[in-house]
N, C-alpha and C positions, 0 to 999 in steps of 0.2 A: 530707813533712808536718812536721818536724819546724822547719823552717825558719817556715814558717804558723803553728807554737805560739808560737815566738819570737816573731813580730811581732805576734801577735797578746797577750800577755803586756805588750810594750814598748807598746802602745799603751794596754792598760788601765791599765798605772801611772801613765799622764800624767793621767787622770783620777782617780786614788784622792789624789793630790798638791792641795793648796789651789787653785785659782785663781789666788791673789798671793800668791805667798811675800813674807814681810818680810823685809827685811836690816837691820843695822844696822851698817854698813861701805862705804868706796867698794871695799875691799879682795873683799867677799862680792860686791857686783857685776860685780868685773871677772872673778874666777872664774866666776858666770853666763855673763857676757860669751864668756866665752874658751871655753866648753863647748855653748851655744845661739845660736842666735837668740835676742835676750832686747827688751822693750820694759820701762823703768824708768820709774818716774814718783814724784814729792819730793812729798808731800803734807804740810801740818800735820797732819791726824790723819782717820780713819778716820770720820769725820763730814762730811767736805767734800764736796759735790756735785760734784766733779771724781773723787773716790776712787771713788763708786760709779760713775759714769759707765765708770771704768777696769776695776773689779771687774766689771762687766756684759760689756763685750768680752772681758775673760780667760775669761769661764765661757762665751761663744760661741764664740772661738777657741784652747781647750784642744787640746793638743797639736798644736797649729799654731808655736807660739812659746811661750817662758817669759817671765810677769810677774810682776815684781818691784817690790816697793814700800818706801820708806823715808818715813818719820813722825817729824816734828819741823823745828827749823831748817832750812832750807837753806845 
């Protein structure tokens, strides 16, 4: 059983965790990177019709993969 507490613990974290973590580093994504599956995506700000778009699929596929978003220039 105690193995079933663990997974079952590791799986509610993914959910208590934002949707889209922000970074603001290519340095914070490559750590993402090297730790998950990760989907990034450059957005000018958190207003854009592509950001919700993205923000929608991260809250359907929560702990399936980590997304990660960066805000501003590209």
């Amino acid at each position: 059983f105690r193995y079933e507490e663990i997974a079952l613990l590791d799986d509610v974290a993914k959910f208590l965790r934002p949707a889209v973590l922000e970074v603001q580093s290519a340095e914070e994504i490559e750590r993402l990177k090297a730790a998950n599956t990760t989907a990034v995506g450059f957005f000018q700000s958190q207003d854009e019709k592509e950001y919700r778009t993205f923000k929608s699929v991260a809250n359907l596929m929560r702990g399936e993969l980590v997304f990660a978003a960066q805000f501003g220039e590209r």
